[in-house]
Backbone as CSV, one residue per row, in Angstrom:
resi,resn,N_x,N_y,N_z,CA_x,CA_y,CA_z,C_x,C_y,C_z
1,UNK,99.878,-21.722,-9.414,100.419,-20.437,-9.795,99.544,-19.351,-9.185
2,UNK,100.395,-18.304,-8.306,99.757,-17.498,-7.305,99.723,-16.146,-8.510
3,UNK,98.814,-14.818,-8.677,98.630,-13.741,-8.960,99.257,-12.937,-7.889
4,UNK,99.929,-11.978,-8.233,100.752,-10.833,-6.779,99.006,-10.220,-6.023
5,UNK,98.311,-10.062,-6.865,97.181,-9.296,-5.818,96.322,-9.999,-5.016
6,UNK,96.794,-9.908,-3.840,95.875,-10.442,-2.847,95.970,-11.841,-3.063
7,UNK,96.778,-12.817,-3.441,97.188,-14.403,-2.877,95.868,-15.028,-3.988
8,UNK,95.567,-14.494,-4.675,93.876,-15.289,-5.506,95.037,-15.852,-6.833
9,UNK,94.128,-16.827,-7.298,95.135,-17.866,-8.513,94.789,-16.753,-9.537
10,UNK,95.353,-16.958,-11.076,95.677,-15.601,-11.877,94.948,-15.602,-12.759
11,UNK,94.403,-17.225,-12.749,93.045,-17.181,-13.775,91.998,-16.310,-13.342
12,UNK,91.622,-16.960,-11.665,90.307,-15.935,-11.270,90.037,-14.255,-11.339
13,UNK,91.757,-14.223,-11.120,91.828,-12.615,-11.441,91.881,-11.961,-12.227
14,UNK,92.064,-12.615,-13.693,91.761,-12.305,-15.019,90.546,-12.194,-15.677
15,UNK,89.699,-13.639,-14.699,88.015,-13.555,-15.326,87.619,-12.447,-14.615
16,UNK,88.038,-11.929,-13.713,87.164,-10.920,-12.809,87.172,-9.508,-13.480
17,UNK,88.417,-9.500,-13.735,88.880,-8.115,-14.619,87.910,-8.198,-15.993
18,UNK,88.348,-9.238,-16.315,87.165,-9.128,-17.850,85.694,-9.250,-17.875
19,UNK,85.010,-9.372,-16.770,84.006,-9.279,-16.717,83.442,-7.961,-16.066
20,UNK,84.356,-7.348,-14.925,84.561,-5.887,-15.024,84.670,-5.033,-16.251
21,UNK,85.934,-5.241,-16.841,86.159,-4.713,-18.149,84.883,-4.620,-19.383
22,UNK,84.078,-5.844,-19.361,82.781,-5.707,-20.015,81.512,-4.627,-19.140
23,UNK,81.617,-5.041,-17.937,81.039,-3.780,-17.369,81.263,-2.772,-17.596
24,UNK,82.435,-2.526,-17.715,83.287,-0.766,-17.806,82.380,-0.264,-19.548
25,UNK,83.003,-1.703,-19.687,82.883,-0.809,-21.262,80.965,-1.091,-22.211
26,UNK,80.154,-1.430,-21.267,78.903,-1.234,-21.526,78.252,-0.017,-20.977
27,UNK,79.154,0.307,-20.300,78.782,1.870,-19.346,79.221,3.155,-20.147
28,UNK,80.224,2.868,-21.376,80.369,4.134,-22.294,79.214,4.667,-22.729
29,UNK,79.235,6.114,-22.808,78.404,6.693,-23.772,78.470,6.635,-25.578
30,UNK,77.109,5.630,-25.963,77.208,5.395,-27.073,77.559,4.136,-27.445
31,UNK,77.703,3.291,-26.539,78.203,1.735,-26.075,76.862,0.816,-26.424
32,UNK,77.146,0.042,-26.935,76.158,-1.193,-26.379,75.845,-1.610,-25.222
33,UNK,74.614,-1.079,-24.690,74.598,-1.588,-22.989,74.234,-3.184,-22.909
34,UNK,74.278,-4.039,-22.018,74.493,-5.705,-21.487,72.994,-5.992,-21.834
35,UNK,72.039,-5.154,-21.832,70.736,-6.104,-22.705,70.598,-6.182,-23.862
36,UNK,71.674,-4.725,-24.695,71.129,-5.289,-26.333,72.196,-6.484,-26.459
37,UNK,73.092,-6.545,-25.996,74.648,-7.422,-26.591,73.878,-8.706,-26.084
38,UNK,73.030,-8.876,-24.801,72.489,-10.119,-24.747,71.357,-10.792,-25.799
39,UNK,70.784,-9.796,-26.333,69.764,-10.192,-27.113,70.402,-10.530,-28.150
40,UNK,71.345,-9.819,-28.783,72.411,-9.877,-30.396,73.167,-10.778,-29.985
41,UNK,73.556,-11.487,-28.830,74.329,-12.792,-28.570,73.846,-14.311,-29.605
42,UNK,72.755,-14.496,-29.618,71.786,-15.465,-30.830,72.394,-15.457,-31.672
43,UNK,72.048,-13.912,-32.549,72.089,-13.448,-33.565,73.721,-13.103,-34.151
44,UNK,74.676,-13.000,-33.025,75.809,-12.872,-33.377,76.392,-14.638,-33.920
45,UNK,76.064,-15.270,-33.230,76.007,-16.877,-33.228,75.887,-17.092,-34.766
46,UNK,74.702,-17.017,-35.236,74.315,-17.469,-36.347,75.069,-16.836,-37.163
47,UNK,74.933,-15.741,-37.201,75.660,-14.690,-37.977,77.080,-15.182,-38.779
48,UNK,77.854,-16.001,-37.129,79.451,-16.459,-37.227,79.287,-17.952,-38.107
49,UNK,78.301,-18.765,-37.790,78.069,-19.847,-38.540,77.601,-19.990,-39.945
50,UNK,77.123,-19.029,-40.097,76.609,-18.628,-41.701,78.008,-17.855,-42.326
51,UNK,78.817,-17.496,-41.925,79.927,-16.859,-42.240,79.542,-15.082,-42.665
52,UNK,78.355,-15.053,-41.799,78.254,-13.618,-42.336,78.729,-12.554,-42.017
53,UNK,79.109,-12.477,-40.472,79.872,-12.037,-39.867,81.268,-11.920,-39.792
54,UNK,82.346,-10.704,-40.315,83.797,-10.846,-40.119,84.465,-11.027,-38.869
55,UNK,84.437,-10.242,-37.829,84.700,-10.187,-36.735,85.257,-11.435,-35.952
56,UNK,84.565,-12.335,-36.412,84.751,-13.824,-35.485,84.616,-15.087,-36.754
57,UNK,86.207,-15.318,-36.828,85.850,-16.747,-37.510,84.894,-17.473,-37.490
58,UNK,84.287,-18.638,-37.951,83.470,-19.640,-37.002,84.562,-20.888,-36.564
59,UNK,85.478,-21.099,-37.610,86.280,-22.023,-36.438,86.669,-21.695,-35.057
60,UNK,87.431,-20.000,-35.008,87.164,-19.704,-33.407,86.217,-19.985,-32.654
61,UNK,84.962,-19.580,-33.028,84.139,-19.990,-32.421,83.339,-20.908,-31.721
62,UNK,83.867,-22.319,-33.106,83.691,-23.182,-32.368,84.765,-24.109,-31.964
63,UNK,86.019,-23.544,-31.857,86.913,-24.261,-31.212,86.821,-23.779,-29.797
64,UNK,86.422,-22.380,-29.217,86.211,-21.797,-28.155,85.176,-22.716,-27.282
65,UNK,84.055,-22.647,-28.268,83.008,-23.379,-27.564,83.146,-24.493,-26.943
66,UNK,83.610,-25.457,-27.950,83.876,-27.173,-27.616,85.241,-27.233,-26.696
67,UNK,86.171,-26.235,-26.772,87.256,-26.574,-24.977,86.473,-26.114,-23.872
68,UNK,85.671,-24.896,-23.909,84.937,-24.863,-23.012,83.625,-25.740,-22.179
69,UNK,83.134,-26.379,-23.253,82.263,-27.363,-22.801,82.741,-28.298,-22.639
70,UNK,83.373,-28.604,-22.832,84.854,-29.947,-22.702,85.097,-29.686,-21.219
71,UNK,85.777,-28.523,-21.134,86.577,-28.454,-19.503,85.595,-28.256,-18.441
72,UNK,84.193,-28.110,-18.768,83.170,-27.780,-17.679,82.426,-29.076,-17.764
73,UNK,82.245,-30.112,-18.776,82.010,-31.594,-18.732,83.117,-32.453,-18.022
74,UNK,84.144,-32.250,-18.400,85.211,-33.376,-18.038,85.324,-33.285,-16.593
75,UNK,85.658,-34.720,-16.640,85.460,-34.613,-14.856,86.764,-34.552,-14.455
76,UNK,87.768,-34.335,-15.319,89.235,-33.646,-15.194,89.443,-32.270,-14.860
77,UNK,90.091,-31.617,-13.942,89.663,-30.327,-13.573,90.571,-29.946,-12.757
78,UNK,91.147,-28.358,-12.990,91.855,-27.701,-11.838,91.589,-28.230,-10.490
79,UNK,90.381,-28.226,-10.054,89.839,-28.829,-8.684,89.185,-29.509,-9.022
80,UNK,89.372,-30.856,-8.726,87.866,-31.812,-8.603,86.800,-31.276,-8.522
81,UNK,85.955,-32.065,-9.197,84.169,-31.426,-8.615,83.618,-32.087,-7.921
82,UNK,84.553,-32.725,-6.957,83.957,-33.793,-5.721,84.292,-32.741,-4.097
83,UNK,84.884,-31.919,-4.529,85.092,-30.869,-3.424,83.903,-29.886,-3.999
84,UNK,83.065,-30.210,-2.589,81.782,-28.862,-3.019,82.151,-27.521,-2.881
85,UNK,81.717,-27.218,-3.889,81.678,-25.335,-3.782,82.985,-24.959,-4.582
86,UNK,84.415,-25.149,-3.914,85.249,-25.268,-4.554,85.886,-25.847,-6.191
87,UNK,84.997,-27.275,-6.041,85.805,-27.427,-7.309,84.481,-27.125,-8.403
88,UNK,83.518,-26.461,-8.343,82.973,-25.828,-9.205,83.060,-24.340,-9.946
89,UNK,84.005,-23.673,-8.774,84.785,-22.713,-8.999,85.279,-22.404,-10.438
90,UNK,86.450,-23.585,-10.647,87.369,-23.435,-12.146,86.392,-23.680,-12.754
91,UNK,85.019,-24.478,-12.926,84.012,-24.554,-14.118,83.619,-22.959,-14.500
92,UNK,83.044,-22.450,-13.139,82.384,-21.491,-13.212,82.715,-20.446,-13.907
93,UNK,84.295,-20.346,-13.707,85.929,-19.023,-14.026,85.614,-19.633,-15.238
94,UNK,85.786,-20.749,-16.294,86.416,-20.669,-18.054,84.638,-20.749,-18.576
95,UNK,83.308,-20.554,-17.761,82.396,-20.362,-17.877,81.662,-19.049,-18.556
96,UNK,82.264,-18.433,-17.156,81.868,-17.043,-17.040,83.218,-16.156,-18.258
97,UNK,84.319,-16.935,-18.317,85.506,-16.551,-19.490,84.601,-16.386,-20.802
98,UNK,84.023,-17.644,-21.074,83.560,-17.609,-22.336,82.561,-16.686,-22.835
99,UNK,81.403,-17.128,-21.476,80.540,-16.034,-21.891,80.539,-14.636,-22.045
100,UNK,81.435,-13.699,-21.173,81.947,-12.788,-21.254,82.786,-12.129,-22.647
101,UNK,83.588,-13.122,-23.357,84.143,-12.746,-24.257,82.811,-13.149,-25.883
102,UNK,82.061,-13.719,-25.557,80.564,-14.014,-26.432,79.672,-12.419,-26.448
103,UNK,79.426,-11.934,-24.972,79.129,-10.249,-24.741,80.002,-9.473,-25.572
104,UNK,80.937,-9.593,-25.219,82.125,-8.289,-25.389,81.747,-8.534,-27.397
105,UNK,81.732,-9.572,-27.475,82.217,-9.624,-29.135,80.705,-9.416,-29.628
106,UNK,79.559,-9.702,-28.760,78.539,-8.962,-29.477,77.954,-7.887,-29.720
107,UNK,78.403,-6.837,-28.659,78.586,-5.558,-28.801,79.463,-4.653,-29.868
108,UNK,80.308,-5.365,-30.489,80.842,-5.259,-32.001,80.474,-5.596,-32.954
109,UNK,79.614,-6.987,-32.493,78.533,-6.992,-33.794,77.448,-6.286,-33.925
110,UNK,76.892,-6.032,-32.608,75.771,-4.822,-32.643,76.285,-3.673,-33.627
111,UNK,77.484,-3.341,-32.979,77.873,-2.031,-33.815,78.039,-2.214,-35.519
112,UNK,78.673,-3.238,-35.745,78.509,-3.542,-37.180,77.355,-4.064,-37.794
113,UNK,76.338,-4.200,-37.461,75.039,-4.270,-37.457,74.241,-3.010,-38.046
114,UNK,74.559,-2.371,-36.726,73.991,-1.039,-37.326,74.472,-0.134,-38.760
115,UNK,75.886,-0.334,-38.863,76.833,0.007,-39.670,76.301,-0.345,-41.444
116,UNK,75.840,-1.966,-41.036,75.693,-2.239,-42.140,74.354,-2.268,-42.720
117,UNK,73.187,-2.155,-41.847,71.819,-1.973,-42.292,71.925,-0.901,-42.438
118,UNK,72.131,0.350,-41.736,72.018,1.822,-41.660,72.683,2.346,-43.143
């Protein structure tokens, strides 16, 4: 399945946007910039497993986790991972998916963080 922009498949062009899109939106004024959301990434973790946190189920969380480590273990794959370079690609795309949406959602916990100690 082709994406209309520029002939690229529609997954890659979706992770690209959302990892842009986390760029964009660490660049607001008043935003969580990409080192605190990395540091509160831990802390958002635990947070979801202790159930202390609303924002993020922990079954999401860890149903997110375990397809993702699943599809970057399994040696089942959009592309083989016997084609170098290439078939590490689709690991890399539901990789960089996850982690990206782990940022984005800790920058909401940052903010509710502050919200709720303050």
């Amino acid at each position: 399945m082709r994406d209309t922009e520029a002939g690229r498949p529609a997954g890659r062009v979706r992770t690209g946007r959302s990892a842009w899109g986390l760029y964009r939106e660490t660049r607001q004024p008043g935003a969580p910039g990409l080192l605190r959301r990395l540091a509160a990434a831990p802390r958002l973790v635990g947070s979801v497993l202790r159930r202390d946190y609303p924002g993020l189920s922990r079954g999401k969380l860890l149903a997110y986790s375990g397809l993702a480590a699943l599809y970057v273990l399994s040696p089942v794959d959009a592309i083989p991972d016997i084609i170098p370079v290439l078939g590490w690609t689709d690991d890399s795309a539901v990789l960089l998916w996850f982690l990206t949406g782990i940022v984005r959602e800790s920058g909401r916990y940052v903010e509710w963080e502050s919200r709720d100690r303050g």
